[in-house]
N, C-alpha and C positions, 0 to 999 in steps of 0.2 A: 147211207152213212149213219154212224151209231149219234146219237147226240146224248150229252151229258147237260140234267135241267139239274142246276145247284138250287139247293133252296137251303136261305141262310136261319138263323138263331131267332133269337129273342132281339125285337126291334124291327127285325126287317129287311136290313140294309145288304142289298145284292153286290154294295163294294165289300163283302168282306171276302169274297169269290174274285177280284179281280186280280190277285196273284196267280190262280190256278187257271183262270179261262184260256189266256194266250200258251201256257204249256200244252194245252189237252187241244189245243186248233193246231199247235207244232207240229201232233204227232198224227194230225189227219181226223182229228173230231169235231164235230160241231160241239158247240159250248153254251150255255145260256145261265145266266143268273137272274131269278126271277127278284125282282121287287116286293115285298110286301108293307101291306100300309099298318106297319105295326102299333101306330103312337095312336090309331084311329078305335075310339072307343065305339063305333059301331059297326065296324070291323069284325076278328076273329077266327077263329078255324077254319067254319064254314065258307066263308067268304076267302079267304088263303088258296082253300084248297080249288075253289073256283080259278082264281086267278093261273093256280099251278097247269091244272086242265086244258086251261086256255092257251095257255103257251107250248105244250105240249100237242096241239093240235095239229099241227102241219109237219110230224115228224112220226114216222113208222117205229124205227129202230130207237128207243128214249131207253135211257137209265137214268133213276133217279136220284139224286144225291141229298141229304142232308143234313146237314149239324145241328147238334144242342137238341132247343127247342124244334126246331124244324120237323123233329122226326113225326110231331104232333100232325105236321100238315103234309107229308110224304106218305104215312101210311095211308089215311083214306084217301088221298090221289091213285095208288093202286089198287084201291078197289075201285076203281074210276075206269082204268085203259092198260093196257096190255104193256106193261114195261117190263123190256128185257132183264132190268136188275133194281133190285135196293140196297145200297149204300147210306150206311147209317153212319158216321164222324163224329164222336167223342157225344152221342146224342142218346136224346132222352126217350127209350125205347118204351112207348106207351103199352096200357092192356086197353083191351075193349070199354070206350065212354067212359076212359080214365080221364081227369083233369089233370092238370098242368099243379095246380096247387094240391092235389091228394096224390101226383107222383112224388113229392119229396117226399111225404111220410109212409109211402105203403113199399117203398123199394129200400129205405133204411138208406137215405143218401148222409143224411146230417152226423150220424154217430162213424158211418165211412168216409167222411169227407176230414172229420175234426181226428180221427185214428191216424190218417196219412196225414195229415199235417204235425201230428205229434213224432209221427217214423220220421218224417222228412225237416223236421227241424223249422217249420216255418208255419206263421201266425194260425193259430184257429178261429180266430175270429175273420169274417171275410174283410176282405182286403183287394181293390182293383186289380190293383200292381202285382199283389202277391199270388192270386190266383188265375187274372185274363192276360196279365200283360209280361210277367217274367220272364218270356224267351221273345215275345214279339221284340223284332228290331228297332230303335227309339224314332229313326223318321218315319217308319211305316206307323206307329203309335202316334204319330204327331197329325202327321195327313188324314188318322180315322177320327179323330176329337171331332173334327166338325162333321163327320157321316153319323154320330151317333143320335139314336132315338130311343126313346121308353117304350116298352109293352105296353100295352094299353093291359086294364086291368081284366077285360070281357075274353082275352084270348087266355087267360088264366082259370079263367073258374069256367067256360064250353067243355063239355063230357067231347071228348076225339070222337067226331063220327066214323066207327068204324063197330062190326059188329063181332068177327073175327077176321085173322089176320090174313093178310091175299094171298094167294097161291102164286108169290114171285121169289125166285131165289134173293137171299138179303145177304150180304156180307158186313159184319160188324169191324169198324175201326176204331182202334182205342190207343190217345195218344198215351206216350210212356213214361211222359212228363205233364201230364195233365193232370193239374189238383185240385181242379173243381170237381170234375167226374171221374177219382183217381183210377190207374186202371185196373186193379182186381174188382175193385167193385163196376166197373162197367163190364169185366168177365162173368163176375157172376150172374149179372141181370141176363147177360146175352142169352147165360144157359138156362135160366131160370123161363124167361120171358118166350126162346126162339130155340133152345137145347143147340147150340151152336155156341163158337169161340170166337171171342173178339180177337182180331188179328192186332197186335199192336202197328203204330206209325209214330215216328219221332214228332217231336211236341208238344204242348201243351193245349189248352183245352181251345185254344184260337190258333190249331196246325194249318189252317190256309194262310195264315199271315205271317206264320215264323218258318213252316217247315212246307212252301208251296212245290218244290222239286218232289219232295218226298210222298205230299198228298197226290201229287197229279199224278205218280208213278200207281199209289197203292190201285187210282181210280181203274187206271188204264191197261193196271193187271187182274181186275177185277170183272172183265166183260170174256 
């Protein structure tokens, strides 16, 4: 049986997957959303990518799934074990012993992020509400206040252990209302970074929580 290992964003928190786990068990998947100890300053990539491994270990058939920051700890899992697929979710498609803090300046997110917000009529300056929370539904936003944690600062400044990229097929998603990682500029990176096309999916940059029908379809037509 195929299993789908979500591994979530910045913080850690493996309830931001709990929309889409019980779709992708509907449809005859195993599902797992990993934990990580994000707020933990002695923590980090390395340590992530341990934990992802570890959960992966008692399933043949894995695809691996990750948003945002995640993608930090999804690629070198794949160069770890043999995964049927990478699935990337409105995420931050690293290069080799890139940081987390020299991704924002060396892929031009900042000047593409404040451009869409100038087309799209809404704040440039960042903003919760206006950039994570805009389409999420107001109880699902209420029940995540208390799941939330900080990145600790050591998984920001860790070079991504990986040396080149693993020889597994990756499919990019990029939501279409996402305005933190608007999506031409997550087009471009795709092609820049991987010479492939981000497929869009409806939502914003937190599509497991506003648009979980839509992510679990993209997942489940992606294997």
């Amino acid at each position: 049986m195929t299993t789908f290992l979500l591994i979530p964003g910045a913080g850690g928190m493996a309830w931001y997957w709990h929309p889409v786990l019980p779709r992708l068990r509907e449809a005859g998947r195993e599902a797992i959303a990993v934990d990580l100890p994000g707020d933990d300053p002695d923590a980090g990539l390395s340590a992530y990518v341990e934990l992802v491994v570890a959960a992966a270990a008692a399933h043949d058939d894995v695809v691996i799934v990750a948003q945002s920051m995640g993608a930090f700890t999804a690629v070198p899992v794949c160069t770890r074990l043999a995964a049927r697929r990478l699935v990337l979710l409105n995420a931050m498609i690293p290069a080799p012993h890139e940081t987390v803090n020299d991704w924002w300046e060396t892929t031009g997110w900042q000047a593409a992020r404040r451009a869409a917000a100038r087309a799209g009529g809404y704040p440039e300056d960042f903003d919760l509400q206006a950039y994570f929370l805009h389409d999420v539904p107001s109880e699902v936003t209420a029940r995540g206040a208390e799941q939330q944690r900080d990145e600790a600062d050591i998984a920001f400044a860790e070079p991504c252990p990986f040396t080149r990229w693993p020889p597994v097929p990756t499919t990019v998603l990029a939501g279409r209302e996402d305005r933190f990682f608007p999506f031409e500029f997550q087009n471009r990176l795709a092609h820049e970074r991987l010479a492939t096309e981000a497929r869009p999916v409806p939502g914003g940059h937190l599509a497991a929580l506003s648009q979980p029908d839509a992510v679990a379809r993209a997942l489940l037509a992606s294997i």
